[in-house]
N, C-alpha and C positions, 0 to 999 in steps of 0.2 A: 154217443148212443151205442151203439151195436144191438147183439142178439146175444141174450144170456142160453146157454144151452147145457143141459142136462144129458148125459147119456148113462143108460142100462144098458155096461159089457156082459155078454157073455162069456167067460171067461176059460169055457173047456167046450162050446163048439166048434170040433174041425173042419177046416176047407171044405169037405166033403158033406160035411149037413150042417152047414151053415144056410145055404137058401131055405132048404125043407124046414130047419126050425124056425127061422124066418117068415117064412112063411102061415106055417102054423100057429105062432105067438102074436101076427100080426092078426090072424080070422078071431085069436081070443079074444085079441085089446077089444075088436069089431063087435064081435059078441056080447062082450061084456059092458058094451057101451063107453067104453073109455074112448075109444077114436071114431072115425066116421072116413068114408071113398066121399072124396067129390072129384067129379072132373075137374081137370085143369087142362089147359092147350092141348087136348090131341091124348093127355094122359090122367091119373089120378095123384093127386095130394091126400094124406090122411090128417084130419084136422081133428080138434076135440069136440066128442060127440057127449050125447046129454046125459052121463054120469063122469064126465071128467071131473068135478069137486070132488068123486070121490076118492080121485086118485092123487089128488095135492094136500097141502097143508096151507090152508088159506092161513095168514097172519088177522088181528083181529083189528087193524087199522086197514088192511086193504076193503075197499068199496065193495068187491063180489062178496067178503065174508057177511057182508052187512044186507046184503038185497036175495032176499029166501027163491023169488022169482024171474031173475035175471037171465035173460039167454045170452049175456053177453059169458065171451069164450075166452080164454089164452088164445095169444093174436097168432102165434108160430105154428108151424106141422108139426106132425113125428116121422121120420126116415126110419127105413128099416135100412142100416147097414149092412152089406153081404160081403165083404171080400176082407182080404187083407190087411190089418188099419192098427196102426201104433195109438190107441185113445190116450189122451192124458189128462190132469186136470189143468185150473189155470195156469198161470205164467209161473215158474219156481223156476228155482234153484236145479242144480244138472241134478238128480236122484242118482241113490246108490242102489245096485243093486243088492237083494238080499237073497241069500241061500236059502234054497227050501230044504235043503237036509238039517243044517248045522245052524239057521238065523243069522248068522254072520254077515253084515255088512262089507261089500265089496266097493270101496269108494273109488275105483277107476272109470270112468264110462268106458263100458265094452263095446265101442264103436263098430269092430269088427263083424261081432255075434248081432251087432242093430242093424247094418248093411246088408249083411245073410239075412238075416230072417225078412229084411224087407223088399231082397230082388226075388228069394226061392220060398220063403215061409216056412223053415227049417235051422236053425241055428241051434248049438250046444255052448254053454257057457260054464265054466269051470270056477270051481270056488278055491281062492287062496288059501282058506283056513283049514279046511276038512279036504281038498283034493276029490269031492264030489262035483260028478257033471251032469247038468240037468238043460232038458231045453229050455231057452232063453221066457218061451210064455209060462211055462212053473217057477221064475224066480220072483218074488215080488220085490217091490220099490221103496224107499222111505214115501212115509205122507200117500201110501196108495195112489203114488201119481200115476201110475203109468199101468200099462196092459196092454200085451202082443195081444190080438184077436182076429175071429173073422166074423164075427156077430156082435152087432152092437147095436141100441134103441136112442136115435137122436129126440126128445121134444125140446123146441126149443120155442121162448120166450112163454112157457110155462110159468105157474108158480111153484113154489121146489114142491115136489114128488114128496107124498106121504111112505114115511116107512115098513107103512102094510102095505101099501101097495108095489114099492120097490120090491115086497118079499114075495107079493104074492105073483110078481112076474119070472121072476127064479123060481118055486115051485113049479111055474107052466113050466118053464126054460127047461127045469129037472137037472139044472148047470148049477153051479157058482157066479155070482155075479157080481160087478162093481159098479158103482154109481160116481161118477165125475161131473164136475159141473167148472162152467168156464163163461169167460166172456170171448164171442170172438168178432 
């Protein structure tokens, strides 16, 4: 079994307004009716509130595509992620890094620049081909596996996220955003 889980990075909020947009992006899903506050022990859980179909792609064998009146939900929460978090998708292969000046694949793992940025949140990463250095969260991955962040949108045990709806959380965001999906 496990828990199949979906995440919406933000992919250009920093340290420093990362909670605030967090925050903010969480009162839309609310607003908007995609999530819903329930207490839970002493705190709140965000569960799927009564416009959550609009925000998936139901398949046309799943049971909820077929029942117009159904209050049954996707069984998982959504986490609003705030701090520091290497997101990736499932289980691959080591990623190469890719230069954001030149495209050039950097097939070493930069070990280094991954321990930087993961004890201070600041790391530079230099590219063999072109001698451009950039910090390590503007270089992207083979297979978009991977994203240095400090914002990220967990729902998990979902049905996969509709692609208006992944776009139109990056509009709130007013970021770049990447969508990973994983079993864990």
């Amino acid at each position: 079994m496990g828990t199949y889980r979906q995440t919406v990075v933000d992919l250009d909020a920093c340290a420093q307004e990362a909670a605030a947009q967090g925050g903010r992006v969480s009162r839309w899903l609310e607003a908007e009716g995609f999530i819903r506050p329930v207490p839970w022990r002493g705190g709140v859980v965000h569960l799927a509130g009564p416009r959550w179909r609009d925000a998936v792609d139901l398949a046309p064998w799943d049971r909820r595509a077929r029942i117009e009146e159904s209050e049954e939900e996707p069984c998982g929460e959504v986490e609003v992620v705030v701090e520091r978090t290497i997101f990736f998708s499932g289980l691959c292969p080591e990623p190469a890094a890719i230069c954001p000046n030149c495209r050039s694949a950097e097939p070493a793992w930069p070990g280094e620049a991954v321990d930087a940025w993961t004890a201070t949140g600041a790391a530079d990463l230099g590219c063999a081909a072109c001698a451009h250095r950039a910090p390590l969260a503007q270089w992207g991955w083979t297979d978009d596996s991977l994203a240095f962040a400090h914002l990220g949108f967990e729902f998990d045990d979902w049905p996969p996220l509709h692609p208006d709806f992944t776009a139109a959380l990056g509009r709130t965001l007013g970021h770049r955003t990447r969508v990973f999906e994983r079993k864990i």
